[in-house]
C-alpha beads as a LAMMPS data file, in Angstrom:
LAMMPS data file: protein, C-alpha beads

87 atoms
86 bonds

1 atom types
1 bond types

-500.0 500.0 xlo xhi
-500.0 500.0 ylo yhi
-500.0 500.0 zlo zhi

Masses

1 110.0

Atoms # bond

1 1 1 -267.306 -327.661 -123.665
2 1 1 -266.270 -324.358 -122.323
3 1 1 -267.053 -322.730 -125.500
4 1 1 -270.123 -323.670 -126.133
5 1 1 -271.313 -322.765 -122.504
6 1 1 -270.145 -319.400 -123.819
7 1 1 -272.600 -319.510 -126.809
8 1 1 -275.408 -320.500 -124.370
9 1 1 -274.339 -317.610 -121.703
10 1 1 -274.034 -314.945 -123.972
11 1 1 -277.897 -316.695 -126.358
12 1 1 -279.461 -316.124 -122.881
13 1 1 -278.276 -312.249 -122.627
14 1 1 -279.310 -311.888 -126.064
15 1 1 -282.730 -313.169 -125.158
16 1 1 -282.658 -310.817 -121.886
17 1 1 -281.651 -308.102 -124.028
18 1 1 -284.889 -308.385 -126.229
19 1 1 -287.040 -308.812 -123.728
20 1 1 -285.072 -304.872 -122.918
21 1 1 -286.178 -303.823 -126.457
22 1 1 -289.759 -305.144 -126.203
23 1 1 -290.298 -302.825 -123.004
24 1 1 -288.882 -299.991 -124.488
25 1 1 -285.651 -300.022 -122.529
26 1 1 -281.855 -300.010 -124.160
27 1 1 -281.420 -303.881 -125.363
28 1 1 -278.880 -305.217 -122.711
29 1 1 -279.362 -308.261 -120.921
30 1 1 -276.563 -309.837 -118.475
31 1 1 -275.841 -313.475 -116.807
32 1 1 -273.642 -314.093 -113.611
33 1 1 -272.137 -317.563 -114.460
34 1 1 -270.657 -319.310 -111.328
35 1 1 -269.274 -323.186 -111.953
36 1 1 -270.717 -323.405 -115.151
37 1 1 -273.905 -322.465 -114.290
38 1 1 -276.286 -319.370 -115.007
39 1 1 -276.775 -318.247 -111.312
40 1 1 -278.428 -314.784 -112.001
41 1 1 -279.681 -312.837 -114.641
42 1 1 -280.669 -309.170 -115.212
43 1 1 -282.010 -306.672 -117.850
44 1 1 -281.862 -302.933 -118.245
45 1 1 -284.719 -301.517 -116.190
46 1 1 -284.133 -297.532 -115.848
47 1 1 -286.733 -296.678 -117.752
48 1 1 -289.750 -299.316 -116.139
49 1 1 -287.890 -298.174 -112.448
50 1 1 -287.401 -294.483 -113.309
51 1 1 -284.028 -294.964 -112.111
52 1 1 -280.397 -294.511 -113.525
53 1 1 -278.595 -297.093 -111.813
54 1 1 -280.881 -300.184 -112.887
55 1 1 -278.446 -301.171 -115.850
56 1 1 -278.424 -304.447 -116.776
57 1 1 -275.202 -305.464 -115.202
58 1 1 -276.103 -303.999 -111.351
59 1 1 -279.248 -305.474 -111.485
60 1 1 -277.498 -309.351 -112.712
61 1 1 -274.986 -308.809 -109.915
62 1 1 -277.365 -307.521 -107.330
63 1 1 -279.628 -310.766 -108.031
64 1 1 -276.455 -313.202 -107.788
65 1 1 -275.700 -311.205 -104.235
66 1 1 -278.561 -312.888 -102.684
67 1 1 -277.080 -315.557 -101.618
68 1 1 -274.124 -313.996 -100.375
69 1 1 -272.458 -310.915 -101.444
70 1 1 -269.152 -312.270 -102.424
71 1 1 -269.208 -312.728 -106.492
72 1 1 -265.539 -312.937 -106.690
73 1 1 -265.426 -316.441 -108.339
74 1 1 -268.532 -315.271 -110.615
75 1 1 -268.266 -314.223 -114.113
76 1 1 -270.837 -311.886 -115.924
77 1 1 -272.114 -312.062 -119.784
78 1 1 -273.512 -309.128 -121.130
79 1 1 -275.556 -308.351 -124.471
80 1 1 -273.261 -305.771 -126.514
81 1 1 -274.727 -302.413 -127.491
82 1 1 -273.683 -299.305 -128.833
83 1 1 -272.927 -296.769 -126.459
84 1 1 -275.709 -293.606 -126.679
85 1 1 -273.062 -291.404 -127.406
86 1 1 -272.002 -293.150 -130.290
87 1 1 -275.735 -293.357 -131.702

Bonds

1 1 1 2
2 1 2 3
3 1 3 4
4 1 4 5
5 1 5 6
6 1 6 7
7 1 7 8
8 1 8 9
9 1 9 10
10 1 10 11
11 1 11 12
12 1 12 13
13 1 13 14
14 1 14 15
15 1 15 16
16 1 16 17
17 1 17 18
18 1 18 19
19 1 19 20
20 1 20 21
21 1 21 22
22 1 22 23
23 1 23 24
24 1 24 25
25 1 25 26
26 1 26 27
27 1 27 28
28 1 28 29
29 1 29 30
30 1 30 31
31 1 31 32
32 1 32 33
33 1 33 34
34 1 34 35
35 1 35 36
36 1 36 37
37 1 37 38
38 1 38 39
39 1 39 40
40 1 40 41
41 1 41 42
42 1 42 43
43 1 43 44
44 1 44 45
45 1 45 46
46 1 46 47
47 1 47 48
48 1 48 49
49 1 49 50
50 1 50 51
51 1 51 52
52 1 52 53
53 1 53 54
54 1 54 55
55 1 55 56
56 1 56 57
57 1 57 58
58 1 58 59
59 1 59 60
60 1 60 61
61 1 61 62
62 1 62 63
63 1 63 64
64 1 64 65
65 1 65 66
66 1 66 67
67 1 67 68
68 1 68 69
69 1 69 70
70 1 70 71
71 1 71 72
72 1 72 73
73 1 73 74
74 1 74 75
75 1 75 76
76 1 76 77
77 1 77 78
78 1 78 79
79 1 79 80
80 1 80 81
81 1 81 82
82 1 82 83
83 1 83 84
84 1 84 85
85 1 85 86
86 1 86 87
């Protein structure tokens, strides 16, 4: 069950991450998984916000820190991509 949870986390980046590519921003998308569940969900936006902290990943985690700011019993799928240094 577990496993395919992980399939359906790390579909949903995917998605997120072409969403990314569709706006012109680098394809990563990222989940914040609590208890099974999709609880947050985030895209790369520093190009649409002008601003180089708006990676996927910070913006996934900021959403999830709505309700609280502890995310310590969170995990986080992310959409893999190539490093710009390596492109």
């Amino acid at each position: 069950m577990a496993r395919d949870n992980d399939f359906v986390f790390m579909r949903r980046a995917l998605e997120i991450a072409a969403e990314c590519a569709k706006a012109d921003e680098v394809p990563v998308g990222c989940v914040v998984v609590r208890n099974g569940e999709i609880i947050a969900e985030g895209g790369n936006r520093k190009e649409r916000e002008n601003n180089a902290l708006r990676h996927a990943e910070t913006v996934a985690l900021a959403a999830a820190a709505t309700g609280g700011w502890r995310t310590a019993t969170c995990t986080s799928r992310s959409s893999p991509v190539r490093c710009a240094r390596e492109q």
